[in-house]
VOTI-265521 format. One record per residue (C-alpha): residue number from 1; x, y, z. Coordinates in steps of 0.5 Angstrom, whole numbers, plus 500, padded with zeros to 3 digits. Example, Ala and Ser with C-alpha at 12.3 -4.5 7.8 and 13.67 -1.06 7.14 Angstrom:
(node 1,(525,491,516))
(node 2,(527,498,514))
This chain:
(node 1,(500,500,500))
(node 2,(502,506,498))
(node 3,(504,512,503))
(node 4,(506,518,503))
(node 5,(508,523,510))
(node 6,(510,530,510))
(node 7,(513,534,514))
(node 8,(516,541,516))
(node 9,(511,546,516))
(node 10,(511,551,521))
(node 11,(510,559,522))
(node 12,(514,563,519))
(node 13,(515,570,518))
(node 14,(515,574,511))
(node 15,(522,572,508))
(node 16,(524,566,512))
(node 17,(525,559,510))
(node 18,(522,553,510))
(node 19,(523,546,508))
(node 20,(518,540,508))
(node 21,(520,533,506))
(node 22,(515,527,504))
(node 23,(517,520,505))
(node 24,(514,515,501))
(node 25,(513,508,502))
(node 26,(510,502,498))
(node 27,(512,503,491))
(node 28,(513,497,487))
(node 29,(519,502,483))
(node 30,(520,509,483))
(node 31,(515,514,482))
(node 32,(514,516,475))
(node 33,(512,524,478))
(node 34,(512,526,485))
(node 35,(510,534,486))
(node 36,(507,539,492))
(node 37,(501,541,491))
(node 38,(498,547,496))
(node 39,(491,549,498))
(node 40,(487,554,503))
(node 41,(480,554,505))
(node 42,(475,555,499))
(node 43,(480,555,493))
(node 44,(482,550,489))
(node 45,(488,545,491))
(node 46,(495,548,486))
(node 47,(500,545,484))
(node 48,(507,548,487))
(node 49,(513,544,484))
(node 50,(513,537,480))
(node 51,(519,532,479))
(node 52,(520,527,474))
(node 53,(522,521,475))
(node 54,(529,522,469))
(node 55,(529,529,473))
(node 56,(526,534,470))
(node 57,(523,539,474))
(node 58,(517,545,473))
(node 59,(514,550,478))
(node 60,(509,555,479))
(node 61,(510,561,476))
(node 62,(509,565,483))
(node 63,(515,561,487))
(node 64,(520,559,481))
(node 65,(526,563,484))
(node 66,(524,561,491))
(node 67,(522,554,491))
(node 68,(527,548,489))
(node 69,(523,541,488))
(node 70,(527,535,489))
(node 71,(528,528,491))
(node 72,(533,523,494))
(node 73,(531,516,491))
(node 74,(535,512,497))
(node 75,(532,515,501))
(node 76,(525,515,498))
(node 77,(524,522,500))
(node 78,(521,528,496))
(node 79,(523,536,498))
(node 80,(521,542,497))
(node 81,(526,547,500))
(node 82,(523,555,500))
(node 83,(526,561,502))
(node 84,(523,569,501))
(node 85,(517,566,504))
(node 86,(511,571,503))
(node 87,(504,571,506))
(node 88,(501,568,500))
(node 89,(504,562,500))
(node 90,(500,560,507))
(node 91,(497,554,505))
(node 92,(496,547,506))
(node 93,(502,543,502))
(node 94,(500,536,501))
(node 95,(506,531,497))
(node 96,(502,528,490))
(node 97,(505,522,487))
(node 98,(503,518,480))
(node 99,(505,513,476))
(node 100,(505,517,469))
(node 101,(511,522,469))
(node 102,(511,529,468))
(node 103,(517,532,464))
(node 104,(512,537,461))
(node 105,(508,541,466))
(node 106,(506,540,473))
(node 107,(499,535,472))
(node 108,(492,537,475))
(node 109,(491,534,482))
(node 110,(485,529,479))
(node 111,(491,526,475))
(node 112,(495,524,481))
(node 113,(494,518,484))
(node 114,(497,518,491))
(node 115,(497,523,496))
(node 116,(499,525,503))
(node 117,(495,529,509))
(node 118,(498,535,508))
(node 119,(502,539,513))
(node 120,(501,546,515))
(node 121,(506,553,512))
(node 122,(503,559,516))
(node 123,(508,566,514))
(node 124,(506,572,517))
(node 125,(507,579,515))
């Protein structure tokens, strides 16, 4: 059974930094895609950052520059370091995981077919 863990949210305040982790287990092989989506109350779930299995990465427009994706295979852990923290990235982050891979684009949270419960990032002005 698949599972996916995060960790490492928090409260911080307007430019620091934070970096969640993802542990995942029960794979039969490696993911094809792996990625972070976020969510506040009332709106739709966003995707953040995705990582291909073969490496390729994407980012939403708003935290490329500030965000970095990515993932220890030995480790079967997914990261996703941020920095220059703004209010705006208050939200939910949940780790995503499919088997299809995402070289292109970061797919819709309806294409993702295993997902974590979420850890909470709170930034304050």
């Amino acid at each position: 059974q698949v599972q996916l863990v995060e960790s490492g949210g928090g409260s911080v305040q307007s430019g620091g930094s934070l970096r969640l982790s993802c542990a995942a287990s029960g794979f039969a092989r490696v993911s094809g895609c792996m990625a972070w989506f976020r969510q506040v109350p009332g709106m739709a779930r966003e995707g953040v950052a995705s990582i291909d299995s073969a490496g390729p990465t994407n980012y939403k427009d708003s935290v490329k520059g500030r965000f970095t994706i990515s993932q220890d295979n030995a480790k079967n852990t997914l990261y996703l370091q941020m920095i220059s923290l703004k209010p705006d990235d208050t939200a939910m982050y949940y780790c995503a995981a499919r088997s299809l891979g995402c070289r292109y684009f970061i797919p819709e949270a309806r294409n993702l077919e295993h997902w974590g419960q979420g850890t909470q990032v709170t930034v304050s002005s």
